[in-house]
PDB file as gemmi writes it, atoms N, CA and C in Angstrom:
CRYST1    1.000    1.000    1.000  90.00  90.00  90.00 P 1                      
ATOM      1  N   UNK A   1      -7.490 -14.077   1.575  1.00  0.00           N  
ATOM      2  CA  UNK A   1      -8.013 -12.753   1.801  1.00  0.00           C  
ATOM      3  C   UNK A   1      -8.830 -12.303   0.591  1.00  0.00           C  
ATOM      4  N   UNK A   2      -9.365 -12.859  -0.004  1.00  0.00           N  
ATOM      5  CA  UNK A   2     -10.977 -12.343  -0.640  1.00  0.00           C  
ATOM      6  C   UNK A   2     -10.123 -12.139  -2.295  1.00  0.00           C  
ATOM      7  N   UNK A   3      -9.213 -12.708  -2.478  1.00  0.00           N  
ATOM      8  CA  UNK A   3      -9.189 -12.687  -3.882  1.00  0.00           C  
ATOM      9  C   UNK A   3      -8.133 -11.671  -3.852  1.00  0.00           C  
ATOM     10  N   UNK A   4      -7.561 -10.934  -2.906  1.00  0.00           N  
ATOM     11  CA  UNK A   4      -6.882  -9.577  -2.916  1.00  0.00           C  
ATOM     12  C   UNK A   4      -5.322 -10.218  -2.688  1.00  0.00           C  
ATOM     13  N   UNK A   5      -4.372  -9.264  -3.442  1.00  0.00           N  
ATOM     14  CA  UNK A   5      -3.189  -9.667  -3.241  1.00  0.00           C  
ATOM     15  C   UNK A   5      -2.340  -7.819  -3.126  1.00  0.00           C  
ATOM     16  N   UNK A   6      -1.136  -8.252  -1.595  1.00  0.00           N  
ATOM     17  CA  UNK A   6      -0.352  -7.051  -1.549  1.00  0.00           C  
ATOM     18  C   UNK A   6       0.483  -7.390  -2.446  1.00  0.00           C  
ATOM     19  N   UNK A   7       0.596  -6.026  -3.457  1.00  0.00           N  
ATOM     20  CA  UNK A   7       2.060  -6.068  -4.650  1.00  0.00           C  
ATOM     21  C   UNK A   7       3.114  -5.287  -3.428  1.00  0.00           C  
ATOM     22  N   UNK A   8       2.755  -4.042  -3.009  1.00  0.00           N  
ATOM     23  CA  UNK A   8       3.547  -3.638  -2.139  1.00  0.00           C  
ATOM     24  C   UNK A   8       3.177  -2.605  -1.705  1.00  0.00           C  
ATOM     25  N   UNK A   9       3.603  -2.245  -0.215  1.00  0.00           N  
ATOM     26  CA  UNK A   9       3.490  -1.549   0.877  1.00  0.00           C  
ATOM     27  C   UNK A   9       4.533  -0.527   1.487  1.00  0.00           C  
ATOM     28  N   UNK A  10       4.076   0.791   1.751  1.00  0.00           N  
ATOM     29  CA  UNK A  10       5.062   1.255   2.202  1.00  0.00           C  
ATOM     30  C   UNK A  10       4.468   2.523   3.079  1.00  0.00           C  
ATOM     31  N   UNK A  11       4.594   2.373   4.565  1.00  0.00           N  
ATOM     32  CA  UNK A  11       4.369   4.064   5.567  1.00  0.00           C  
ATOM     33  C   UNK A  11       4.427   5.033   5.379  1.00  0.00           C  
ATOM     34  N   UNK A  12       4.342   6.254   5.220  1.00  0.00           N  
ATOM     35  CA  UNK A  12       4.793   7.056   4.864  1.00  0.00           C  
ATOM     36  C   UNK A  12       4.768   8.203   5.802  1.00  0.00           C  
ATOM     37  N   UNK A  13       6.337   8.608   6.550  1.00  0.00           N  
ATOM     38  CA  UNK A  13       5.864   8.890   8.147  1.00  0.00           C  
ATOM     39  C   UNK A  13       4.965  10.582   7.376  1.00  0.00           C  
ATOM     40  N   UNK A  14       5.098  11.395   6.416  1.00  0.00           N  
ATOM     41  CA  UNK A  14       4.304  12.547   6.497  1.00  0.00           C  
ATOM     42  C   UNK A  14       4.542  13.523   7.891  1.00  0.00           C  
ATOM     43  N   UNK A  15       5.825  13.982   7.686  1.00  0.00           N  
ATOM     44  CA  UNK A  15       6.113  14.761   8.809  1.00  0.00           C  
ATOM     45  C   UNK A  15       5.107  16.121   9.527  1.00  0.00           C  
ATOM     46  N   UNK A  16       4.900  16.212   7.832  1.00  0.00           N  
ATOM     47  CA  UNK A  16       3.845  17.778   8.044  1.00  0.00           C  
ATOM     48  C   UNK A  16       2.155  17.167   8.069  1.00  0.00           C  
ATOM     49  N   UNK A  17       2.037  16.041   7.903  1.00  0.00           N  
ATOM     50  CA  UNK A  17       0.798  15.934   8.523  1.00  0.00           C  
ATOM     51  C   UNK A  17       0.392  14.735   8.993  1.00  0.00           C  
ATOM     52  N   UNK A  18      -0.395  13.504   8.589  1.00  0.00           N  
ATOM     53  CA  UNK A  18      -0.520  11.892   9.180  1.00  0.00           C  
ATOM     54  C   UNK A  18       0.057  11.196   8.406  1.00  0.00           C  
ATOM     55  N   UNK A  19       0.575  10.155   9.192  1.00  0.00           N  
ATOM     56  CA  UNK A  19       1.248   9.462   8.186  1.00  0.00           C  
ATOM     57  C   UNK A  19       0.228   8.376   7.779  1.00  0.00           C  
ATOM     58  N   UNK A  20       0.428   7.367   6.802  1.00  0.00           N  
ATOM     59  CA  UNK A  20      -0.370   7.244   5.726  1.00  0.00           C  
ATOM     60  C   UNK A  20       0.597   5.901   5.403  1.00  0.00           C  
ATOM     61  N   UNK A  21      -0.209   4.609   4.797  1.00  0.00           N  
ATOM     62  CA  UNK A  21       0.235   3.542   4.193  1.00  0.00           C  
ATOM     63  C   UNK A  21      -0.025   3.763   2.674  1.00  0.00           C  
ATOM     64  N   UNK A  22       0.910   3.906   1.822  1.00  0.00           N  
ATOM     65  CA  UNK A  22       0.542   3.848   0.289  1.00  0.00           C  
ATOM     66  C   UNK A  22       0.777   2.033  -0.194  1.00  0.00           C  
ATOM     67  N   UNK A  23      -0.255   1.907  -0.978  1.00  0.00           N  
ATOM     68  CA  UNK A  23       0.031   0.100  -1.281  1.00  0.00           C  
ATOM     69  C   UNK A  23      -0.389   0.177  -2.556  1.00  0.00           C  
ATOM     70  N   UNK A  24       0.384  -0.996  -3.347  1.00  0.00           N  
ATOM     71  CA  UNK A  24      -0.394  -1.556  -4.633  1.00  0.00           C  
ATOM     72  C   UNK A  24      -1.024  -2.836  -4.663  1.00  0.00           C  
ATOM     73  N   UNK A  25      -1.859  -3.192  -4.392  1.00  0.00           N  
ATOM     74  CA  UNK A  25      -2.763  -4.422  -4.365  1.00  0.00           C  
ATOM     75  C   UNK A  25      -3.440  -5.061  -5.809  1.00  0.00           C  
ATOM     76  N   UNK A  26      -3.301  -6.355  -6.229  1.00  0.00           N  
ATOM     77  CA  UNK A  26      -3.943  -6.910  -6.892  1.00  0.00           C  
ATOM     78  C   UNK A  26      -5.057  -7.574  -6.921  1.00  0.00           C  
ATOM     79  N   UNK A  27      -6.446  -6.754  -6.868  1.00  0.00           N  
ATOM     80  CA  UNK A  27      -7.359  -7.436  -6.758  1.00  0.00           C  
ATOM     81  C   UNK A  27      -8.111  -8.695  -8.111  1.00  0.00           C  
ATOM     82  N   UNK A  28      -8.428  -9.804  -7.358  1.00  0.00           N  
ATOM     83  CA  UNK A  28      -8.281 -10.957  -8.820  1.00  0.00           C  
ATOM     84  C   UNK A  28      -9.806 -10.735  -9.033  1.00  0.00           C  
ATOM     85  N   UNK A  29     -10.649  -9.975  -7.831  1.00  0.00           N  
ATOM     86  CA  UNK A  29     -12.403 -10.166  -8.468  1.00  0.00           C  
ATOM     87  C   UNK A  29     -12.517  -9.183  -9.801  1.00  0.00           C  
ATOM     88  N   UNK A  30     -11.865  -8.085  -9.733  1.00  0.00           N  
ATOM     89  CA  UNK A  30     -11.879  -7.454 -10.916  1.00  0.00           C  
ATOM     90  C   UNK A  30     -10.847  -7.417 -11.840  1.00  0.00           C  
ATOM     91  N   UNK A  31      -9.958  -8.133 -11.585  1.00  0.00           N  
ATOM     92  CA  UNK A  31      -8.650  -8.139 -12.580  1.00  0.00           C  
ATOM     93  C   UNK A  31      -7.659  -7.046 -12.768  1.00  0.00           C  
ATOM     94  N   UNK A  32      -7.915  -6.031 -12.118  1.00  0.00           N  
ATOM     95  CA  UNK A  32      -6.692  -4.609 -12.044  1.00  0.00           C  
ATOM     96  C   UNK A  32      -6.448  -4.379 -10.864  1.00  0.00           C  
ATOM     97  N   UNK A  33      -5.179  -3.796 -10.659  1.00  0.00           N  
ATOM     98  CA  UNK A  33      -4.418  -3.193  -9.860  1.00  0.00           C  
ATOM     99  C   UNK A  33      -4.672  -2.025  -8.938  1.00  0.00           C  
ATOM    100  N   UNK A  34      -4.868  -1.648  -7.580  1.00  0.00           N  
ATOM    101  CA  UNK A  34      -5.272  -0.405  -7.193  1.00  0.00           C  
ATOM    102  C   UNK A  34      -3.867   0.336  -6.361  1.00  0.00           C  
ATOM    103  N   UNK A  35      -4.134   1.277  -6.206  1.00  0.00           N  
ATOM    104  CA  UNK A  35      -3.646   2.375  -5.437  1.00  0.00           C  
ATOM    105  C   UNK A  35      -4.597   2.631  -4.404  1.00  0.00           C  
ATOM    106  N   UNK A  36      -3.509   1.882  -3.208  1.00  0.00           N  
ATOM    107  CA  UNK A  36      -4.760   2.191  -1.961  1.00  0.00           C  
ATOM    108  C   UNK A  36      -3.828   3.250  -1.162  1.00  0.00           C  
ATOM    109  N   UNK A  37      -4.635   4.388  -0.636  1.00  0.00           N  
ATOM    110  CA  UNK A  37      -3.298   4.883   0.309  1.00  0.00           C  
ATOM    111  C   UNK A  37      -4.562   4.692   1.745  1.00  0.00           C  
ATOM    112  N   UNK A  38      -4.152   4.571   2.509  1.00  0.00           N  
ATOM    113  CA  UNK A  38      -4.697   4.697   4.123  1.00  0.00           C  
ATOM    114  C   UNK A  38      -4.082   5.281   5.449  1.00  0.00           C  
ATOM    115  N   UNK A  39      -4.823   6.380   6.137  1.00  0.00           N  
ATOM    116  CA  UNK A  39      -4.536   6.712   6.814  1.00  0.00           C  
ATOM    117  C   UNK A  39      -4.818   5.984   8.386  1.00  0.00           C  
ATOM    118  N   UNK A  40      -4.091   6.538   9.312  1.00  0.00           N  
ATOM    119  CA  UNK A  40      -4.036   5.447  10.977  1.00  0.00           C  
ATOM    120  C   UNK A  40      -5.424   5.744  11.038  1.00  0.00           C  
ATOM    121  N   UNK A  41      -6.289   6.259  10.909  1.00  0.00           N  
ATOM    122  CA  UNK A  41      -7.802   6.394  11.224  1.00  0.00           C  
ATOM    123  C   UNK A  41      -8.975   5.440  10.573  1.00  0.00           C  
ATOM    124  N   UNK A  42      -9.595   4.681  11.295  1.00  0.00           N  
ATOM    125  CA  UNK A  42      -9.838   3.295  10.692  1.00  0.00           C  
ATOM    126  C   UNK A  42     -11.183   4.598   9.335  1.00  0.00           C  
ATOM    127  N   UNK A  43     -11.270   3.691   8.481  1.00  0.00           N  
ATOM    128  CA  UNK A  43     -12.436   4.602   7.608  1.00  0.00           C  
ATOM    129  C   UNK A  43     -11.697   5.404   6.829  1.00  0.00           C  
ATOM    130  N   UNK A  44     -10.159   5.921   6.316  1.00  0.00           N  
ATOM    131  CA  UNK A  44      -9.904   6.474   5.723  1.00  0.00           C  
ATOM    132  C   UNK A  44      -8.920   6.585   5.169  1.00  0.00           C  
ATOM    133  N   UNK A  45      -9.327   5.629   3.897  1.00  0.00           N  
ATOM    134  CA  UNK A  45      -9.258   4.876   3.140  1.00  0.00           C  
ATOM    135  C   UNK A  45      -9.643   4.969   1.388  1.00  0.00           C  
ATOM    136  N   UNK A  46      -8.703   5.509   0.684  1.00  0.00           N  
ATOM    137  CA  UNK A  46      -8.683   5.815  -0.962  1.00  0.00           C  
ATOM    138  C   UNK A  46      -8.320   4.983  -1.619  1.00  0.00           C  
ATOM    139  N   UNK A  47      -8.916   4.392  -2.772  1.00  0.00           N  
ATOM    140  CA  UNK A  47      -8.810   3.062  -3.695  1.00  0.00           C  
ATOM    141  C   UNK A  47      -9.201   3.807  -4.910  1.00  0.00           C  
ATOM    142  N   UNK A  48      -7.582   4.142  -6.301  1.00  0.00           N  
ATOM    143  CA  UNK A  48      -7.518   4.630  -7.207  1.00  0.00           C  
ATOM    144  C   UNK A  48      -7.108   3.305  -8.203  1.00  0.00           C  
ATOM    145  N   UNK A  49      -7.366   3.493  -9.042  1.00  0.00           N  
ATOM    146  CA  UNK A  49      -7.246   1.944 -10.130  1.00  0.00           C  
ATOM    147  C   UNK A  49      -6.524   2.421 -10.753  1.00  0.00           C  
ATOM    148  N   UNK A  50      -5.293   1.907 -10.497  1.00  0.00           N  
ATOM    149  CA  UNK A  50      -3.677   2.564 -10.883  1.00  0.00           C  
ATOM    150  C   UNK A  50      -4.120   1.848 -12.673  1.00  0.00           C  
ATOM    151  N   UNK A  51      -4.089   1.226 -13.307  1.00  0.00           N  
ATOM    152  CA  UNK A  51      -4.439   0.645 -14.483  1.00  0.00           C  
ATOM    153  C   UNK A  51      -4.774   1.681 -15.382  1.00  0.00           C  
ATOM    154  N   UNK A  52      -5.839   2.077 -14.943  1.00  0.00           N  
ATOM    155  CA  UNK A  52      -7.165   4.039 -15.210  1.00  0.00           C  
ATOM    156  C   UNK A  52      -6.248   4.844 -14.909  1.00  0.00           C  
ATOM    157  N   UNK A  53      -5.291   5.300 -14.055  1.00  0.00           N  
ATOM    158  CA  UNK A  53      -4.707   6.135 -13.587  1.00  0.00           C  
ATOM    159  C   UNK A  53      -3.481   6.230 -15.167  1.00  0.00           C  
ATOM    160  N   UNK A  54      -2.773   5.007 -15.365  1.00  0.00           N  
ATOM    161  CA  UNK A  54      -1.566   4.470 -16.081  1.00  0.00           C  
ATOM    162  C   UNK A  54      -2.321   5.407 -17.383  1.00  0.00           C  
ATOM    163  N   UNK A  55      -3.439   4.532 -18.022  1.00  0.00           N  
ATOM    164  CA  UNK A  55      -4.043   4.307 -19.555  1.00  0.00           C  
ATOM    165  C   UNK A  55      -4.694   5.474 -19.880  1.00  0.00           C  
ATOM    166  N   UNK A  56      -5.565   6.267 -18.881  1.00  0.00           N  
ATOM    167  CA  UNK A  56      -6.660   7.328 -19.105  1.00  0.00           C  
ATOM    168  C   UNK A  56      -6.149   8.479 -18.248  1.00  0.00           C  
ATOM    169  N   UNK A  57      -5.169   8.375 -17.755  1.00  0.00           N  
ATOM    170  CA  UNK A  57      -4.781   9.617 -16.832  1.00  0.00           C  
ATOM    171  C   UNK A  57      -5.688  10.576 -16.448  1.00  0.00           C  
ATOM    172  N   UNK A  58      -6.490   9.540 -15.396  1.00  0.00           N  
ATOM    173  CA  UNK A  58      -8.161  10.049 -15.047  1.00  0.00           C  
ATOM    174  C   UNK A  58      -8.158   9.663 -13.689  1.00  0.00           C  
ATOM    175  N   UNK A  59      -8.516  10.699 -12.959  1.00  0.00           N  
ATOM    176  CA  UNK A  59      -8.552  10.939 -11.876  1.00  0.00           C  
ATOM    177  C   UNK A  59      -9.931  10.978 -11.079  1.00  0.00           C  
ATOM    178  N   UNK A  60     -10.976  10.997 -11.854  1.00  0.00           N  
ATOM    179  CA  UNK A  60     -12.408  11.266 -11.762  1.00  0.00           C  
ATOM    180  C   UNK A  60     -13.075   9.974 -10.907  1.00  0.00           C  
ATOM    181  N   UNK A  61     -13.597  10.795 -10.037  1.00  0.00           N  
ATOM    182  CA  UNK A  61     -14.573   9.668  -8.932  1.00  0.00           C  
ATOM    183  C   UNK A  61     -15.223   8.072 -10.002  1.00  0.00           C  
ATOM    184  N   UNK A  62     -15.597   9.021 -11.228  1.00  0.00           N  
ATOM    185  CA  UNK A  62     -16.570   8.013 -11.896  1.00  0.00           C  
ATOM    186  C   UNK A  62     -15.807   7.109 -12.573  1.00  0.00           C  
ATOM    187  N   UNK A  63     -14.526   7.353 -12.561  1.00  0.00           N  
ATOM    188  CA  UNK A  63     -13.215   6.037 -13.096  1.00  0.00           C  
ATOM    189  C   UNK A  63     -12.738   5.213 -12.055  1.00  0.00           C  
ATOM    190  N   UNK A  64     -12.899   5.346 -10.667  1.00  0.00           N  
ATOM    191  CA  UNK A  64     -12.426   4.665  -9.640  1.00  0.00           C  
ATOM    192  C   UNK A  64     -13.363   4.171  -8.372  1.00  0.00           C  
ATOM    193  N   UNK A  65     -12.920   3.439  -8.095  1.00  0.00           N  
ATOM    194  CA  UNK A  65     -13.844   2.397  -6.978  1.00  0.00           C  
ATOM    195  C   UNK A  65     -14.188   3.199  -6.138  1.00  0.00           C  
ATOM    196  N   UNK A  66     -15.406   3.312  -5.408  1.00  0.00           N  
ATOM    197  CA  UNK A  66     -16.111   3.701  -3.849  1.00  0.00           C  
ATOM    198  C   UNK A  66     -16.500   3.029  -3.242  1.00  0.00           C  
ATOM    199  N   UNK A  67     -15.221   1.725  -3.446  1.00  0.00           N  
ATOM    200  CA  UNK A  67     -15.411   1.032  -2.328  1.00  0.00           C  
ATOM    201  C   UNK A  67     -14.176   0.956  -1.604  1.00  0.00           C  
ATOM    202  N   UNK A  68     -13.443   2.285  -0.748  1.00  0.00           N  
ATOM    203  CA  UNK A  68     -12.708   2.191  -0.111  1.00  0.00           C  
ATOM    204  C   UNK A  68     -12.507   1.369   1.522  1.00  0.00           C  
ATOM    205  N   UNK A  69     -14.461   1.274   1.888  1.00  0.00           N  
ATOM    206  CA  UNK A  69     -14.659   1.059   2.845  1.00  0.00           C  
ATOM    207  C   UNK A  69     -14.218  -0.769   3.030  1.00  0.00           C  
ATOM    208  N   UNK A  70     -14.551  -1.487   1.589  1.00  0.00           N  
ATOM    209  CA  UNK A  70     -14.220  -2.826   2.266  1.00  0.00           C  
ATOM    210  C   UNK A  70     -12.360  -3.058   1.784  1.00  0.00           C  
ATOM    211  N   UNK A  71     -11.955  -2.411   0.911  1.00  0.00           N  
ATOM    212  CA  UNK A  71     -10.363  -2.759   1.352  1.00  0.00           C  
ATOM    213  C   UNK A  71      -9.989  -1.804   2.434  1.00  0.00           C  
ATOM    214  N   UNK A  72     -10.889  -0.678   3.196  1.00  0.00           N  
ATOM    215  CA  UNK A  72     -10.343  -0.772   4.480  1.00  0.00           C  
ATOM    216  C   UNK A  72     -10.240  -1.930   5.214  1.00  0.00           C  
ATOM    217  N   UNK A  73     -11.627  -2.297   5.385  1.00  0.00           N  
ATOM    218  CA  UNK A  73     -12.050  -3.783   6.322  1.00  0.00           C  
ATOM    219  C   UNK A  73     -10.757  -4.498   5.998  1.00  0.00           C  
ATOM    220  N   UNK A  74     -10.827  -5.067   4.496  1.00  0.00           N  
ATOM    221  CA  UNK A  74      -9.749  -6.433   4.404  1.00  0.00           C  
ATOM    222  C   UNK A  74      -8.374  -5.969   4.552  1.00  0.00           C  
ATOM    223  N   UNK A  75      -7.759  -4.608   3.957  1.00  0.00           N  
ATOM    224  CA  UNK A  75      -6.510  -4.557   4.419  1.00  0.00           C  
ATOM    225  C   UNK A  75      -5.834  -4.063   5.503  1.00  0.00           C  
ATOM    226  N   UNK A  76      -6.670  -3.103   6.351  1.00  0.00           N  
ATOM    227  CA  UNK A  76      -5.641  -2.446   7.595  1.00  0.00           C  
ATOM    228  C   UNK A  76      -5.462  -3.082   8.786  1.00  0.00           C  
ATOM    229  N   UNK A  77      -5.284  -4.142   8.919  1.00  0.00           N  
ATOM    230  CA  UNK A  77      -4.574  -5.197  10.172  1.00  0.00           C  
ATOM    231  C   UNK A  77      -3.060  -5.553   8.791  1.00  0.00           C  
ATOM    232  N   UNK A  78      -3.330  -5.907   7.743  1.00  0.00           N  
ATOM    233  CA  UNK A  78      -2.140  -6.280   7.097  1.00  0.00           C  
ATOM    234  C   UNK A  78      -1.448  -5.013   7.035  1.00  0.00           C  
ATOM    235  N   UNK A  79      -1.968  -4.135   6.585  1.00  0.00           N  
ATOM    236  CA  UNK A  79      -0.932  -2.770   5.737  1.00  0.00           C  
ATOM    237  C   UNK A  79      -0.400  -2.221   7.057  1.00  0.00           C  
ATOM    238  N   UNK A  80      -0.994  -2.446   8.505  1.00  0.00           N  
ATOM    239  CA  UNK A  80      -0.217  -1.651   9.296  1.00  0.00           C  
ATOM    240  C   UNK A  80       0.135  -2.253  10.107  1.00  0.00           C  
ATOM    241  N   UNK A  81       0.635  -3.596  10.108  1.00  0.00           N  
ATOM    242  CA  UNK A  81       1.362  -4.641  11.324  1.00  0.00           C  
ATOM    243  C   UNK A  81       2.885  -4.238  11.480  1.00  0.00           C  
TER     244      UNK A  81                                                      
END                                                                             
C-alpha cells in the first residue's frame, strides 16, 4: 500500500455527531507519522503530522499535509472494514 503503514485504528461511534475513524499511520515516503481522522463520507479526510503536532505544538495548515485526499483514496476500504 504505497509505502504507508497502519500503527493503529480506532471508530469512534461520536454519539452527538458522525462517527469518525481516528488512525496513526506510518508513512515511509516521508518518514513521519500522521494523525489521520476520517469521516463515513468518502472526501473527508484530515492528515495532521503527529511528529509537528508532538515537537512544535503547531497546528497550522502550513505545518501539515493537504494531502488528505490521497490517504483518503489509500486508506478508507482499510480503516473502515
Amino acid at each position: 500500500m504505497a509505502d504507508v503503514e497502519i500503527l493503529d485504528s480506532s471508530v469512534h461511534p461520536n454519539p452527538e455527531g458522525e462517527r469518525f475513524v481516528a488512525a496513526l499511520i506510518d508513512d515511509a515516503n516521508d518518514g513521519r507519522v500522521k494523525l489521520v481522522i476520517m469521516f463515513e463520507e468518502e472526501g473527508y479526510t484530515a492528515v495532521l503530522d503527529l511528529d509537528t503536532l508532538i515537537e512544535e505544538e503547531d497546528i497550522s495548515a502550513k505545518k501539515h499535509t493537504q494531502d488528505g485526499g490521497r490517504y483518503d483514496f489509500l486508506l478508507r476500504d482499510l480503516l473502515w472494514e
